[in-house]
TIROTI-592442 format. One line per 10 residues: number of its first residue (from 1); their letters; for each residue x, y, z of C-alpha. Coordinates in Angstrom, 3 decimals, padded with zeros to 6 digits. Each point is the difference from the previous one (the first is absolute). Layout:
<recs>
NUM	a	X:Y:Z ~ ...
</recs>
This chain:
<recs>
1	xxxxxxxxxx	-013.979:075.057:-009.285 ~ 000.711:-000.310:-003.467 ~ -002.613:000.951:-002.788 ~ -000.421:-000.459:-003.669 ~ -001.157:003.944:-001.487 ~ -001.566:000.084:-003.469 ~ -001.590:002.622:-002.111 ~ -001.773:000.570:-003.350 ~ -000.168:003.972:-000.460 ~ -001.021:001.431:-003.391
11	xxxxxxxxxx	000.710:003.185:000.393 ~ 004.309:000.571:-000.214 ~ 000.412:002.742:002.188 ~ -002.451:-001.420:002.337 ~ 002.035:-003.567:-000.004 ~ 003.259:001.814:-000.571 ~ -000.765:001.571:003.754 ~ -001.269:-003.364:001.670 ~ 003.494:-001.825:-001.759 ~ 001.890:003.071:001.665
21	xxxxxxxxxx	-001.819:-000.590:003.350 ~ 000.526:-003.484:000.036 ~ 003.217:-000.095:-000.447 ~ 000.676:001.811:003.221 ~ -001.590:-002.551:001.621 ~ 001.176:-003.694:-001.435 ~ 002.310:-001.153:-003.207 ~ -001.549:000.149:-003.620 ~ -000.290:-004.082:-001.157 ~ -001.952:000.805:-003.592
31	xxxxxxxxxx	-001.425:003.085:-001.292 ~ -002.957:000.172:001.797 ~ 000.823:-002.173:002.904 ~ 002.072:000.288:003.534 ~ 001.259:-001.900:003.145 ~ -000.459:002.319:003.034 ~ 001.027:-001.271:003.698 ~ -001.983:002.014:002.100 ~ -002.396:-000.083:003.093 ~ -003.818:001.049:000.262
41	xxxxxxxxxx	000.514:003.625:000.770 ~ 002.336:000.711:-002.713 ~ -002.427:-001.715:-002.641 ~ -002.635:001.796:001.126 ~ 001.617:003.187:-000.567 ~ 001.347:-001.442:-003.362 ~ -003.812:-000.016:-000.698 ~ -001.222:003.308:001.226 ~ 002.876:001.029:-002.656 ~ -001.070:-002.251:-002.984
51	xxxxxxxxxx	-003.537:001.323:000.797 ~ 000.534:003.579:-000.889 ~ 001.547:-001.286:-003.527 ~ -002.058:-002.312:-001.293 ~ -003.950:-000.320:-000.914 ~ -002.746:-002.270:-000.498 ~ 001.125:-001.284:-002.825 ~ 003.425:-000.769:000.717 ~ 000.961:-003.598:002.164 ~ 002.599:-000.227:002.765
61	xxxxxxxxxx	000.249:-003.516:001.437 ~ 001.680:-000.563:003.240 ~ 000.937:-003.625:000.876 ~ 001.662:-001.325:003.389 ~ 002.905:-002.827:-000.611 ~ 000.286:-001.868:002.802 ~ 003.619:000.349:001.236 ~ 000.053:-003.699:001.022 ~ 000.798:-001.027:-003.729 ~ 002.526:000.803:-002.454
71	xxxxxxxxxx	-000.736:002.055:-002.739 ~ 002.256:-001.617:-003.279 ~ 000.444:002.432:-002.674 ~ 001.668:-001.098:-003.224 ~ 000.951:002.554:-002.911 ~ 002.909:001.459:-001.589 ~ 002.414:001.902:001.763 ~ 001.190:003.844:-001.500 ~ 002.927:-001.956:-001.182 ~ -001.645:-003.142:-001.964
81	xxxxxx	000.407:-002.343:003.081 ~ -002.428:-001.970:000.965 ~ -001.545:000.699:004.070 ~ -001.486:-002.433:001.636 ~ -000.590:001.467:004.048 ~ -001.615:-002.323:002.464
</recs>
């Protein structure tokens, strides 16, 4: 299943460490936000991991996309091209 990961972490080592973690599991899409593919097991260990990093005042949002629908992402490419992926 596919999921939508974002954060909003004050502290920079703290968030540096989450960013790091994250990217082990899924690809970076904006600063603070990731696509992971994953099943339940492995985002429930992503979890236990994000746990030990982050505190009550943090937020770490977890959202399910349902893999039934495209995602379309539009931006600019590295090299000035336009993407459009559906």
């Amino acid at each position: 299943m596919r999921f939508i990961i974002c954060y909003d972490i004050s502290d920079d080592k703290k968030r540096n460490k989450v960013s790091k973690l994250l990217k082990a599991y899924g690809i970076r899409t904006q600063l603070s936000l990731f696509e992971v593919e994953a099943d339940k097991e492995t985002i429930i260990n992503l979890l236990n991991e994000v746990e030990k990093e982050i505190d009550e005042i943090d937020k770490f949002f977890i959202y399910p996309v349902d893999n039934e629908k495209k995602i379309i992402r539009m931006g600019i490419a590295k090299n000035g091209a336009l993407t459009f992926v559906i």
